[in-house]
ZABAKOL-65542 format. One record per residue (C-alpha): residue in three letters; y negated, z, x. Coordinates in steps of 0.05 Angstrom, whole numbers, padded with zeros to 5 digits, always signed. Layout:
N
ALAYZX;...
END
This chain:
155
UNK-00144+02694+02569;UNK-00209+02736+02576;UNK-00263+02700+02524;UNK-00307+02701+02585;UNK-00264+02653+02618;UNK-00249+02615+02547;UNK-00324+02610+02546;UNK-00356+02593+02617;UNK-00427+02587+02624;UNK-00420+02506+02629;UNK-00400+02494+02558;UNK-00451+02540+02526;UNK-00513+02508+02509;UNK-00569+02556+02485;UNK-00619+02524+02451;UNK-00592+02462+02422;UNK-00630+02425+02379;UNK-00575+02389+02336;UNK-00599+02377+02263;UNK-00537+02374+02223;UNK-00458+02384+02225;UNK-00435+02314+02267;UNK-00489+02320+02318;UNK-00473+02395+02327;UNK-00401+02368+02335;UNK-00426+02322+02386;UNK-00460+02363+02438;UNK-00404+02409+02429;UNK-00349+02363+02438;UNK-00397+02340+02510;UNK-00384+02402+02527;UNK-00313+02407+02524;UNK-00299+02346+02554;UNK-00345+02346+02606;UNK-00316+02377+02658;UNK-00236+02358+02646;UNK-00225+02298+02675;UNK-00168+02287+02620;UNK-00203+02295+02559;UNK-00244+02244+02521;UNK-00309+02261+02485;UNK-00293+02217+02430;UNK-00217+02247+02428;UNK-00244+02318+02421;UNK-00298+02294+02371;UNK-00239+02267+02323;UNK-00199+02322+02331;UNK-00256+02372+02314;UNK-00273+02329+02256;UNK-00203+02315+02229;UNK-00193+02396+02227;UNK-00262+02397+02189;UNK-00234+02346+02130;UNK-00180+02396+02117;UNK-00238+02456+02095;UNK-00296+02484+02129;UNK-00299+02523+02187;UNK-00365+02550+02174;UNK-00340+02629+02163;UNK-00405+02653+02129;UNK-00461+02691+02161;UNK-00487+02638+02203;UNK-00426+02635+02246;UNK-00369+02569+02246;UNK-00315+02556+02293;UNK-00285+02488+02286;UNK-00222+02481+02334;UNK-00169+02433+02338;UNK-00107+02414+02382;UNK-00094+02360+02434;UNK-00031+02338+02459;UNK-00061+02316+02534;UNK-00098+02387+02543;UNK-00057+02428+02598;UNK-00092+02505+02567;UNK-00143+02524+02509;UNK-00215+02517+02524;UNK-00278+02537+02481;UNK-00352+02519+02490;UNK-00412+02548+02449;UNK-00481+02520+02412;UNK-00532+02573+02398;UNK-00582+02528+02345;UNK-00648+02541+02347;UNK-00655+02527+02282;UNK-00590+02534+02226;UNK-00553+02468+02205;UNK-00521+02454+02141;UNK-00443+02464+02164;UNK-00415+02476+02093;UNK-00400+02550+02109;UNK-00365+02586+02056;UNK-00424+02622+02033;UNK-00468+02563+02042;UNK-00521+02596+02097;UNK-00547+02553+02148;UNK-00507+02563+02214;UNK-00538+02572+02282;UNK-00478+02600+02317;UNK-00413+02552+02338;UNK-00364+02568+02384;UNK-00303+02501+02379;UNK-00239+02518+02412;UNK-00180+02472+02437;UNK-00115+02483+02447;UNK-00056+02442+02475;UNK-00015+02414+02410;UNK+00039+02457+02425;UNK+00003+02532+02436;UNK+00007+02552+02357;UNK+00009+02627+02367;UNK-00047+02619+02428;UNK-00090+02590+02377;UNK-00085+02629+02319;UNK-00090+02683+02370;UNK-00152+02658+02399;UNK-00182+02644+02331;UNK-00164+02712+02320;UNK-00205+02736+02370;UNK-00265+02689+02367;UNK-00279+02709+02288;UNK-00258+02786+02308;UNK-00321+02776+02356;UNK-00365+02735+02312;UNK-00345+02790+02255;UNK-00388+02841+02288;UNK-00458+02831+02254;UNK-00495+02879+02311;UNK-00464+02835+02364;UNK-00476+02767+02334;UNK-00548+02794+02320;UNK-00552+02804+02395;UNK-00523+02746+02412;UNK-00577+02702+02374;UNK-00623+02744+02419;UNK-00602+02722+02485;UNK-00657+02693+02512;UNK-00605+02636+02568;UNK-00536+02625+02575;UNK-00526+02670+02624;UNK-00545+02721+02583;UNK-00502+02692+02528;UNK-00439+02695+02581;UNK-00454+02768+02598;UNK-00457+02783+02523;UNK-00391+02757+02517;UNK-00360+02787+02570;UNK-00378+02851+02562;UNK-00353+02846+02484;UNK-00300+02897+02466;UNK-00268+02894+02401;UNK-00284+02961+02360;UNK-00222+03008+02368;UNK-00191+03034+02303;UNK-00205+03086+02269;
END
């Protein structure tokens, strides 16, 4: 799955104004439940959270990507929060975060989501392009950012 289509411009929300780690959690579970008729916003919350208890997602540099699995979801889905000001999200380096990006999976997909994550923190790895992201000025231009992301080629 492209991360254009893992990310659609419904479940990003650009200038969110969520103030620390459960209301960031919130919105962001909204957003994944929102349009799938089979998915509860409460169920998606817990599942985010319960992955959270287990250690941080917060990878450092202002970036986190909490994910978690649920048995009723049919194929992975992601959503996005671009803060406008960074929360508290006890990353591993203990900077404020302003950049989340949660992903589901169906309970079953364990190589799908490790290779998702894979790919979301390859992406989020890439200081120029997170710098740009945090510069788009709507989601649209968020989307375009992401789809037009290539990961750097080796060397």
């Amino acid at each position: 799955m492209r991360l254009e289509e893992l990310l659609p411009p419904d479940r990003l929300a650009c200038h969110s104004e969520a103030h620390s780690k459960k209301r960031a959690l919130q919105e962001i579970s909204r957003l994944l439940s929102a349009s799938e008729p089979a998915l509860n916003e409460d169920e998606v919350f817990d599942a985010l959270l319960s992955r959270e208890r287990l250690g941080t997602t917060g990878l450092g540099r202002g970036v986190a990507i909490p994910h978690g699995r649920l048995a009723r979801l049919e194929r992975a889905r992601a959503a996005m929060l671009k803060l406008d000001e960074g929360i508290d999200f006890d990353a591993v380096d203990r900077q404020p975060v302003d950049l989340i990006i949660a992903l589901l999976v169906p309970a079953e997909a364990t190589k799908e989501h490790l290779d998702l994550l894979a790919r979301l923190a390859e992406m989020l790895a890439d200081e120029r392009f997170v710098t740009r992201l945090r510069g788009a000025r709507n989601c649209q231009a968020l989307h375009d950012l992401i789809a037009s992301w290539q990961p750097p080629t080796a060397a």
